[in-house]
LOKE-583711 format. One line per field, with one value per residue (C-alpha): residue number from 0; z, x, y. Coordinates in steps of 0.02 Angstrom, whole numbers. Layout:
! residues N
num <- NUM:...
Z <- Z:...
X <- X:...
Y <- Y:...
This chain:
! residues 418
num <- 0:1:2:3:4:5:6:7:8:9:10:11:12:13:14:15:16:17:18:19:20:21:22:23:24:25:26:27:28:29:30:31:32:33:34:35:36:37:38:39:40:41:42:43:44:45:46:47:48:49:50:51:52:53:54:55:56:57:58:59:60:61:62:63:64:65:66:67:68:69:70:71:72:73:74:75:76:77:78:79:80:81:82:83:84:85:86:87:88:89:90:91:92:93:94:95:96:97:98:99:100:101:102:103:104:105:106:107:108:109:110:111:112:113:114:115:116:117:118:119:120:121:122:123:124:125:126:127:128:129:130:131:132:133:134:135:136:137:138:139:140:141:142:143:144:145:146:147:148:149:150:151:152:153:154:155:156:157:158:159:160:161:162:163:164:165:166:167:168:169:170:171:172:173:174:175:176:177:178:179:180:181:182:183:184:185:186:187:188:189:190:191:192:193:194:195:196:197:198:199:200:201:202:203:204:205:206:207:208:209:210:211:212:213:214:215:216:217:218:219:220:221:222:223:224:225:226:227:228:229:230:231:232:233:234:235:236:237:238:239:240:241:242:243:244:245:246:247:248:249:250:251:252:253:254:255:256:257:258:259:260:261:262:263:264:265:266:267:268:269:270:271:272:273:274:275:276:277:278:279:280:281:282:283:284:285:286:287:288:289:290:291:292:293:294:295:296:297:298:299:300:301:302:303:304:305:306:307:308:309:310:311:312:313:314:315:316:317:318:319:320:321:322:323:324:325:326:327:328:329:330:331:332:333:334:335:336:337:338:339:340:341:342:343:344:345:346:347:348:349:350:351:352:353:354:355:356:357:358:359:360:361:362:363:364:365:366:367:368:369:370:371:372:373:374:375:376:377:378:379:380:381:382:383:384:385:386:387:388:389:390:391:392:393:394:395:396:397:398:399:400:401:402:403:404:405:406:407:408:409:410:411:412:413:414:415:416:417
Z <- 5311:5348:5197:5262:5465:5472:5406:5598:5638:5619:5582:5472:5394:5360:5269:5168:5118:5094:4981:4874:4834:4814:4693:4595:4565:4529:4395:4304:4325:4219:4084:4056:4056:3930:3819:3796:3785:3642:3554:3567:3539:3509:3511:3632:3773:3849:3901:4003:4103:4117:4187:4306:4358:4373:4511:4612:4612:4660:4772:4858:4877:4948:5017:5195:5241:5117:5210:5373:5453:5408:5568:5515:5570:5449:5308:5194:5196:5134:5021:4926:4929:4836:4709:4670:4628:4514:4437:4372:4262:4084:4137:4116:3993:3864:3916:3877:3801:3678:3718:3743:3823:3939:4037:4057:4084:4251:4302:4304:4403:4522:4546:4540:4691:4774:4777:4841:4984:5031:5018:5135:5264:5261:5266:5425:5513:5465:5585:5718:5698:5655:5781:5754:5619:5536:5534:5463:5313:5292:5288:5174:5060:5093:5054:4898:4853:4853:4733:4611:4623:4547:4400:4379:4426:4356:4190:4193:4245:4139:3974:4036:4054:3893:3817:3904:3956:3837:3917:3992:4088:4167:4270:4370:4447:4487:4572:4674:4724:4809:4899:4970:5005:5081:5218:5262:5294:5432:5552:5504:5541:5708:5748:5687:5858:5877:5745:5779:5763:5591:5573:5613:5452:5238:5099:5191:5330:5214:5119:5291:5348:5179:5199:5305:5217:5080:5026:5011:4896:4777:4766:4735:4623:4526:4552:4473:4305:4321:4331:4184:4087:4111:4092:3933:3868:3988:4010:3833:3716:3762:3706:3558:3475:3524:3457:3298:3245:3263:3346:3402:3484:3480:3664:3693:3575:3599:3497:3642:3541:3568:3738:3802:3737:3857:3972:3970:3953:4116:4203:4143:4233:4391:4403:4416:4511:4631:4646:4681:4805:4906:4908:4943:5096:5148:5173:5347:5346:5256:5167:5046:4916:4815:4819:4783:4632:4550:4567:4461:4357:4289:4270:4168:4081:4034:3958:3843:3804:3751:3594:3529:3491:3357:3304:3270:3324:3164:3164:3232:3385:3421:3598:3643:3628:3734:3867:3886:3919:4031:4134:4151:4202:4329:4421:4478:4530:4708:4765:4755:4797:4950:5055:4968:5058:5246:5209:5190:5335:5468:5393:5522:5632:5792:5877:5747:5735:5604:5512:5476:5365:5281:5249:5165:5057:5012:4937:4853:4784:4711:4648:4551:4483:4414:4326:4267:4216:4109:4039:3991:3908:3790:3747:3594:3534:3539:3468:3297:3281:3321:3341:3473:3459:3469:3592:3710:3661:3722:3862:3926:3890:3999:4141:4129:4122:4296:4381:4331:4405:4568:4603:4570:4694:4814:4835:4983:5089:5086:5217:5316:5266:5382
X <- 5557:5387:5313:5440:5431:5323:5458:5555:5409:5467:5292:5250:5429:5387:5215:5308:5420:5289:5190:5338:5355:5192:5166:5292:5245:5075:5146:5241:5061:4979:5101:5105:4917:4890:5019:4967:4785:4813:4924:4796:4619:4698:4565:4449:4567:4453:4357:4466:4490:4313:4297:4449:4353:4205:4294:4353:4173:4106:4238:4209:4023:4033:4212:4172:4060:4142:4316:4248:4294:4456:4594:4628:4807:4854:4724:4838:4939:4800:4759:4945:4931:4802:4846:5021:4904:4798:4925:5027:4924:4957:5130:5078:4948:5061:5223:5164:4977:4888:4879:4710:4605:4519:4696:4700:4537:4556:4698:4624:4490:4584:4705:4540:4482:4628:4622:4477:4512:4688:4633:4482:4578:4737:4616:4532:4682:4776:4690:4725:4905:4949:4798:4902:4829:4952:5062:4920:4903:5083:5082:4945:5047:5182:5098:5018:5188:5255:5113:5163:5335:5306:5245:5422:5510:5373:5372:5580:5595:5448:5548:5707:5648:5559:5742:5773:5613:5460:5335:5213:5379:5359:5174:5313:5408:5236:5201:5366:5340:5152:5253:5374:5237:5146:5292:5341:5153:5143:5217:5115:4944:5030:5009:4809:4679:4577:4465:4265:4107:4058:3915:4026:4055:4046:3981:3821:3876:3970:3810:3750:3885:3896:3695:3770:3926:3880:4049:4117:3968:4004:4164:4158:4069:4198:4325:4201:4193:4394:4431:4322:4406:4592:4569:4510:4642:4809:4754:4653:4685:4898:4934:4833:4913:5084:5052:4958:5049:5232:5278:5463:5592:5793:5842:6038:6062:5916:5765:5605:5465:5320:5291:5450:5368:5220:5306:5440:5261:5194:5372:5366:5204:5253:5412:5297:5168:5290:5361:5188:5164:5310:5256:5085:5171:5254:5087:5002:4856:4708:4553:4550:4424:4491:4640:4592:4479:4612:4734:4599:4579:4771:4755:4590:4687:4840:4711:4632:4819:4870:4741:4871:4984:4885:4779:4926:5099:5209:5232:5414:5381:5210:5288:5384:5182:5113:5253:5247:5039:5066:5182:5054:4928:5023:5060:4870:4796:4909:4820:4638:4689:4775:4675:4498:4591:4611:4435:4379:4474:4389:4236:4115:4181:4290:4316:4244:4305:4402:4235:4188:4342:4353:4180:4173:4304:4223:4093:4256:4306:4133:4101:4279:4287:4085:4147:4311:4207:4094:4243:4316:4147:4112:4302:4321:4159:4227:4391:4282:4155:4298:4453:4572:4636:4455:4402:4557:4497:4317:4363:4485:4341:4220:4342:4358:4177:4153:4279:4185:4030:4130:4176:3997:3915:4045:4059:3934:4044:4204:4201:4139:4323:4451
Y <- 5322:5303:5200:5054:5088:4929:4820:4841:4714:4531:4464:4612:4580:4385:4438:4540:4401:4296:4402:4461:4281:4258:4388:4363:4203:4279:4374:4245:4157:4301:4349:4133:4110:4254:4223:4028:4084:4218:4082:3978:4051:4243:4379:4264:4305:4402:4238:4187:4305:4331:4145:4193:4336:4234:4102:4263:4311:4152:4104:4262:4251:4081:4050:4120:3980:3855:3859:3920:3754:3767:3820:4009:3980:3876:3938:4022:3887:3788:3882:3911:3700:3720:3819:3735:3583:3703:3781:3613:3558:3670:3616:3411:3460:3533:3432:3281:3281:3417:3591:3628:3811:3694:3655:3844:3853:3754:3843:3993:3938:3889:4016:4132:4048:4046:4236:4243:4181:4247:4398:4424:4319:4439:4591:4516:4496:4618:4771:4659:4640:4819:4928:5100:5184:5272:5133:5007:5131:5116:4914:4922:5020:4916:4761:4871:4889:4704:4671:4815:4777:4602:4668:4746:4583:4446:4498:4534:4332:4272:4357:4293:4127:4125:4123:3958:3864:3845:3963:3819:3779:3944:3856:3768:3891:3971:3799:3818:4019:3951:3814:3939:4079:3936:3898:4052:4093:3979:4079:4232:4134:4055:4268:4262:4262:4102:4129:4189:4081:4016:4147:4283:4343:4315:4390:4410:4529:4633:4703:4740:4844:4922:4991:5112:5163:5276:5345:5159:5094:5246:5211:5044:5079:5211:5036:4924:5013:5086:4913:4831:4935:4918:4746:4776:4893:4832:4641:4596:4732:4769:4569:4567:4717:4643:4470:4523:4656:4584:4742:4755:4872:4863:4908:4898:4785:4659:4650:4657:4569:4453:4371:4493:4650:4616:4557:4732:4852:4730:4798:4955:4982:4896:5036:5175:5094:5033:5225:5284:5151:5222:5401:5356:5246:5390:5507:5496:5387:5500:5450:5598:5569:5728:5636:5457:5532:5613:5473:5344:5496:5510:5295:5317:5458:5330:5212:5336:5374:5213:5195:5326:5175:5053:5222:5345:5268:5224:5006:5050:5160:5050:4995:5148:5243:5098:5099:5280:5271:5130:5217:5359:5255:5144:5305:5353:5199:5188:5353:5270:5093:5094:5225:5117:4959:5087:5110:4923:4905:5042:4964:4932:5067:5059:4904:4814:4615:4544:4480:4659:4711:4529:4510:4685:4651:4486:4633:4733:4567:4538:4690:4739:4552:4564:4716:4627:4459:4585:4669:4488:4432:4592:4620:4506:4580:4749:4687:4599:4749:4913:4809:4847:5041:5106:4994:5051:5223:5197:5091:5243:5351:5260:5253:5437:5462:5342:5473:5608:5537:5490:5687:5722:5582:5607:5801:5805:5692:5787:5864:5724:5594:5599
């Protein structure tokens, strides 16, 4: 089958590896952090991950030249080092001292920055590893895929270790998954060229190349708002319903509530993103804007959706309304993501070296995670002044609104996207 073809290559097999350990640590990362930060300032969540949004932004901006001395070969594995340290310290902090935002604070810097460098570095390097097209679209979905999947298997082993560990526990098996990524990454950089001058690429060199891509600025642009929101509704608004209203669901016999239920709507919408992710995988390697639009169109539709739940769902069938929407919603975003990450990738145009595609997606990085800081910082305003069913109803609004615009500023390239 096509979408896993890629998967025959040993070095393309390894990444995978490594990334589905890495991002499923990432996920146990996220449903942790959120939890501890709505149990401990509630509503103000949204700060948080505004700050976290803020490090990815900044680390993006200035990582290129900050790390560019470091041997690209070893770089991820640098960077997963990192991390681990980063990510330890809730763990010490609410073992043995106070519990206290700041800890988290940290953390989430941290872990923000780490981001922003894996990333770019993988996208570099990437092209240059897989050159056949069709089969690079299909590792990107691939690799798309790994990432989805986690939120399937994350949140499963962050709720079934929240039955035996306290959740701050749950920062040390995140430390452990960035140790293990970190290894098995070694060989994949041992596969990365000798690395380009210092003033090859960054931040910098991304605007350039972007000046004369007009289809990718606009729909960046469509991702920057998309994304502001569903932060808002999946990442702020989701937990503080849970938590405050004490929602809960029998399922077979167990009672899904609190940290769980988050954690179960989290899988739910990893299943069916993961199942796009494979049919998307399985399409030859297109840039179809018609295609990518409506995809961000049915997510932005799933948003709007879930205000349904706190506005009209009866307090017992509160989760099944939000789990439905999720699913919904899950389900579009695969058709704009992966062929917007071909796209950052082809950046620059034929031939072009691995600075072009990282240092563009430095840009991508910048732009999504300005929107996502922005969505963090107005959030618990929105919450106090609507509270949280109408602002997931005008978030999902606003989403739908951005998609609209896209198919209006994009129409007269159509024809033009191959």
């Amino acid at each position: 089958m096509r979408a896993f073809a890629p998967l025959s290559e040993p070095i393309i097999a390894r990444l995978w590896t490594a990334m589905a350990v890495f991002t499923t640590g990432d996920e146990l990362f996220r449903v942790a952090l959120i939890w501890l930060a709505v149990e401990t300032v509630g509503r103000d969540v949204g700060y948080l991950g505004a700050l976290q949004s803020g490090a990815v932004l900044v680390g993006a901006m200035f990582g290129g030249a900050l790390t560019a001395f470091l041997d690209q070969k070893r770089a991820l594995t640098i960077y997963c080092i990192f991390g681990a340290a980063c990510t330890v310290v809730p763990f010490l902090v609410w073992q043995f001292g106070t519990p206290a935002f700041l800890a988290l604070a940290f953390t989430a810097v941290g872990v923000g920055s780490l981001r922003a460098q894996i990333e770019p570095t993988l996208q570099g390097n990437l092209p240059l590893l897989v050159k056949n097209r069709d089969v690079l679209f299909a590792t990107n979905a691939l690799l798309e895929g790994t990432r989805r999947l986690a939120r399937v298997t994350g949140p499963m082993i962050a709720a079934a270790l929240a039955l035996v560990l306290a959740v701050h526990q749950i920062f040390v098996i995140h430390m452990l998954t960035l140790l293990i990524a970190g290894w098995l990454l070694l060989a994949v950089g041992a596969q990365f060229p000798e690395r380009e001058p210092r003033d090859a690429g960054g931040f910098t060199l991304g605007l350039k190349i972007l000046r004369d891509e007009p289809v990718l600025k606009r729909l960046l642009a469509v991702k920057t708002v998309t994304d502001g929101a569903w932060v808002i509704v999946i990442a702020h608004a989701f937990p503080v319903v849970v938590e405050s209203s004490g929602a809960a669901w029998s399922l077979l016999g167990f009672d899904i509530s609190g940290v769980a239920a988050y954690g179960f709507g989290i899988a739910v919408y990893g299943v069916a993103n993961s199942c796009s992710t494979v049919a998307v995988g399985a399409l030859p390697a297109s840039l179809s804007l018609r295609r990518m639009l409506a995809g961000t169109t049915v997510m932005s539709a799933g948003l709007t959706l879930m205000a349904a739940a706190p506005l009209l769902a009866p307090p017992d069938q509160l989760l099944q309304y939000f789990y439905v929407a999720i699913g919904l919603c899950a389900f579009g975003s695969p058709f704009f993501d992966i062929p917007l990450t071909f796209h950052v990738q082809m950046s620059g145009g034929p031939g072009a070296p691995r600075a072009a595609a990282s240092s563009v997606h430095r840009v991508r990085l910048v732009v999504s995670f300005g929107g996502i800081m922005l969505a963090g910082l107005i959030s618990p305003t929105l919450f106090a002044a609507f509270g949280p069913g109408h602002t997931i109803l005008v978030s999902g609004i606003v989403a739908l609104a951005a998609c609209a615009m896209g198919f209006w500023m994009l129409a007269p390239y159509q024809r033009s996207i191959k």
